[in-house]
C-alpha positions as protocol buffer text, in pm:
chain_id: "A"
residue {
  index: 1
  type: UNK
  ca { x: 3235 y: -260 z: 2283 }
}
residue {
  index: 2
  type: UNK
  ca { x: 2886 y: -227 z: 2333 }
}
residue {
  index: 3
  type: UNK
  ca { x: 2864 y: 131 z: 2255 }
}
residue {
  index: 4
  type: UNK
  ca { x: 3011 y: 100 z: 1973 }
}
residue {
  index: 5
  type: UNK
  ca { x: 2774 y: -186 z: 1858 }
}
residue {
  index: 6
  type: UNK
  ca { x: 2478 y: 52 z: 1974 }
}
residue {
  index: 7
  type: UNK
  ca { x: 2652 y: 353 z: 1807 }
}
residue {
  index: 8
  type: UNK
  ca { x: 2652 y: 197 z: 1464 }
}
residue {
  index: 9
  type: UNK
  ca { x: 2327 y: 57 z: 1545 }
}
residue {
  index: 10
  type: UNK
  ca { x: 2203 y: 371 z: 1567 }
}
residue {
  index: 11
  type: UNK
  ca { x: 2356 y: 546 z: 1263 }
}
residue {
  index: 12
  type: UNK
  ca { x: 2252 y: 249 z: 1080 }
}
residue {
  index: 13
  type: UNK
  ca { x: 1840 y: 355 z: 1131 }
}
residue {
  index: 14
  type: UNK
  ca { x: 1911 y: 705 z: 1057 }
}
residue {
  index: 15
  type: UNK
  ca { x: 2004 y: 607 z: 698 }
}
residue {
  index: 16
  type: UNK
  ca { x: 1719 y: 353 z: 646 }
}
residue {
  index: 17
  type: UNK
  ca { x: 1471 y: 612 z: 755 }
}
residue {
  index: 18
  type: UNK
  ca { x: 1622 y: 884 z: 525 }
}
residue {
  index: 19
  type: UNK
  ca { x: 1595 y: 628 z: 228 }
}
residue {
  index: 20
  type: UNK
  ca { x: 1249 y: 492 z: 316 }
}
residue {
  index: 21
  type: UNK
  ca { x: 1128 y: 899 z: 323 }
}
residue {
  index: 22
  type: UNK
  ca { x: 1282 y: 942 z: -4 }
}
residue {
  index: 23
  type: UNK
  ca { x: 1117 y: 653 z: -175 }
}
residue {
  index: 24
  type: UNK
  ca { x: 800 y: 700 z: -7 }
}
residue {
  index: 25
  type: UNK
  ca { x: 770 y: 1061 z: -143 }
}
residue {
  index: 26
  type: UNK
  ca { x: 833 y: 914 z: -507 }
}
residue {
  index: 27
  type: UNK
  ca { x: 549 y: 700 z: -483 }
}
residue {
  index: 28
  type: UNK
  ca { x: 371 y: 913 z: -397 }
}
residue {
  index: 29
  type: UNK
  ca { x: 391 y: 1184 z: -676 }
}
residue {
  index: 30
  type: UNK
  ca { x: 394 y: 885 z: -900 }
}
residue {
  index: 31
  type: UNK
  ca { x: 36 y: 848 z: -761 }
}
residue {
  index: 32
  type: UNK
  ca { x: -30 y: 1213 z: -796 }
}
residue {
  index: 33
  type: UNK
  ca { x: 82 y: 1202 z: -1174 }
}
residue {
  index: 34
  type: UNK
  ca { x: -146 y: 911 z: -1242 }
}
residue {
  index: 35
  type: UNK
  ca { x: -514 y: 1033 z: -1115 }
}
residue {
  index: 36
  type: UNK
  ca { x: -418 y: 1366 z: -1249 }
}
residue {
  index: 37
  type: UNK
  ca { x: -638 y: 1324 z: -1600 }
}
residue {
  index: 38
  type: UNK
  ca { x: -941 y: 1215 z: -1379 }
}
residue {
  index: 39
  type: UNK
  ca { x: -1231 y: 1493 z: -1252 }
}
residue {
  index: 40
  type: UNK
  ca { x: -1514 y: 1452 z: -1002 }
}
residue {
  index: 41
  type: UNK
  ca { x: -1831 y: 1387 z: -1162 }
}
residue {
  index: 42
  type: UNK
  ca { x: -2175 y: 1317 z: -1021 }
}
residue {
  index: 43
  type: UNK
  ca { x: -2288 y: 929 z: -967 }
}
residue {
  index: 44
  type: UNK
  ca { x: -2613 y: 1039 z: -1226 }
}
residue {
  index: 45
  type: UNK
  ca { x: -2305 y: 1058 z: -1479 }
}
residue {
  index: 46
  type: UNK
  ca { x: -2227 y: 710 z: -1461 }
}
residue {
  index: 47
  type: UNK
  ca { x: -2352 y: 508 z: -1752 }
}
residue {
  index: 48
  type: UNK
  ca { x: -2619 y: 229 z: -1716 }
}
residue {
  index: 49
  type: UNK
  ca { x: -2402 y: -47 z: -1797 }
}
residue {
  index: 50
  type: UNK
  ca { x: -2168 y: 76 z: -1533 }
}
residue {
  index: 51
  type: UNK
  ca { x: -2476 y: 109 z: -1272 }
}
residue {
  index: 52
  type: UNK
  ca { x: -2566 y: -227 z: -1373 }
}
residue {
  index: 53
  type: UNK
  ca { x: -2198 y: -389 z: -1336 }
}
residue {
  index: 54
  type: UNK
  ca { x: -2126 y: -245 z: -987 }
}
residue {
  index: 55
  type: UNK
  ca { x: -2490 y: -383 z: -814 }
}
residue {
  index: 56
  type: UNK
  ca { x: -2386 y: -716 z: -970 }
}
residue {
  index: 57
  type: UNK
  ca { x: -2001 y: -686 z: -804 }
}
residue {
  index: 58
  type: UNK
  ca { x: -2084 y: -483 z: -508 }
}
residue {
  index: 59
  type: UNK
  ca { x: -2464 y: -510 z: -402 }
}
residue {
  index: 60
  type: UNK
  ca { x: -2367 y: -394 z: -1 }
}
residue {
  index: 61
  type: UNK
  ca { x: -2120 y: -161 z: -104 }
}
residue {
  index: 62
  type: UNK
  ca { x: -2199 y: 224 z: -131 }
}
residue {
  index: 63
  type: UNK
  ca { x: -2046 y: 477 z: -434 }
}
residue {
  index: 64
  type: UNK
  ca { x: -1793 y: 692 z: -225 }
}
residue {
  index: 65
  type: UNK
  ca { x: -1667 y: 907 z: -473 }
}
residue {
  index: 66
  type: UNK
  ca { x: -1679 y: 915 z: -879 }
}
residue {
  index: 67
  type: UNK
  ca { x: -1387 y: 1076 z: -1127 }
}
residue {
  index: 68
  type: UNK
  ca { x: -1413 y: 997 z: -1519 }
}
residue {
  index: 69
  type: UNK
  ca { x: -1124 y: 1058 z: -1790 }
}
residue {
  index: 70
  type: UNK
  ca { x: -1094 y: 1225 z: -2125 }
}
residue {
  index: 71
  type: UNK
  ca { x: -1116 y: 831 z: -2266 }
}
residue {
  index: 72
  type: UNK
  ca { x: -1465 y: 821 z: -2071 }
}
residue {
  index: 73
  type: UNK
  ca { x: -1293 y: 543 z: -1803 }
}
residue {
  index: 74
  type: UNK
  ca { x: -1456 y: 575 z: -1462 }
}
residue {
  index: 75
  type: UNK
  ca { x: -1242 y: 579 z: -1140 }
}
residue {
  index: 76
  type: UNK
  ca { x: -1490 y: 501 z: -848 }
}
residue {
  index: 77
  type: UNK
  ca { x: -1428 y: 485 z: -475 }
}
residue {
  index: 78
  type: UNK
  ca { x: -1594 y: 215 z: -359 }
}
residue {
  index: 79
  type: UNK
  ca { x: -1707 y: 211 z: 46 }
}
residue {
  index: 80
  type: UNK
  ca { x: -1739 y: -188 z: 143 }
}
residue {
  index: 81
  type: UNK
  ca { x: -1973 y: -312 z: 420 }
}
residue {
  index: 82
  type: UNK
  ca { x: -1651 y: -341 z: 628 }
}
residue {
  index: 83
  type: UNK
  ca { x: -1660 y: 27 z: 605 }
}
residue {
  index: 84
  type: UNK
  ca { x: -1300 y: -6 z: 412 }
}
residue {
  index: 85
  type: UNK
  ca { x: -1222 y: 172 z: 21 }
}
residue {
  index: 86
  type: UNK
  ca { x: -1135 y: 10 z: -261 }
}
residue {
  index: 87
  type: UNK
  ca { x: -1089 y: 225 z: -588 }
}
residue {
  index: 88
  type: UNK
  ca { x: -1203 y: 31 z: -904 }
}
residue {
  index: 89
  type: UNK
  ca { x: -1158 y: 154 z: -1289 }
}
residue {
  index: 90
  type: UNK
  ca { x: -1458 y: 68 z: -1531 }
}
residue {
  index: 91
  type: UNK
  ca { x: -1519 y: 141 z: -1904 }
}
residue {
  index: 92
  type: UNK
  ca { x: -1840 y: 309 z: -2037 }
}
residue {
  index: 93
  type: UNK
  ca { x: -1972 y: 1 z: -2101 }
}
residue {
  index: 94
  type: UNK
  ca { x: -1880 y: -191 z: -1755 }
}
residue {
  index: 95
  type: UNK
  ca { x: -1555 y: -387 z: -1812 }
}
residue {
  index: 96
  type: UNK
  ca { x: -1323 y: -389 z: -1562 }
}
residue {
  index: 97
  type: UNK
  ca { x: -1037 y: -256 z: -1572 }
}
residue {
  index: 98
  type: UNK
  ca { x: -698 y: -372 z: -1367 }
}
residue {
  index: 99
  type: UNK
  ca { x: -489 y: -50 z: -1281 }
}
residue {
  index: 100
  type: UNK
  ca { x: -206 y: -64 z: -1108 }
}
């Protein structure tokens, strides 16, 4: 009886992992497809009222990486104190903007 138990059990984490893998890769391209209109660009790119916006939101942070869009919306990569990344989306002319 317990072999059986352990048997299904068994076949039973098999199938989970095969779904989780198959979801996971989803997500991921979905991620892929997203950031796929954004290009590296230099930080001297940035506009002034972004500059201003991020020493007001993040004064101990440092500028990790910085893409812009054909719309002119800045993804930056954002390297906290902690030493952790947070990716943040700004307009040209520093408003926020909530991505998901």
């Amino acid at each position: 009886m317990k072999y059986m138990i352990m048997a299904f059990l068994a076949i039973g984490m098999v199938y989970n992992a095969t779904a989780m893998n198959i979801s996971d890769t989803s997500s991921i391209h979905d991620a892929i497809t997203i950031s796929d209109d954004y290009e590296k660009i230099e930080s001297s790119e940035l506009t002034p009222a972004v500059v201003e916006e991020l020493l007001k939101q993040y004064p101990t942070s440092k500028l990790g990486a910085a893409y812009r869009n054909s719309k002119g919306e800045f993804k930056l990569i954002m390297v906290l104190k902690s030493g952790t990344r947070r990716t943040v989306y700004i307009d040209p002319y520093g408003n926020w903007i909530n991505k998901k």
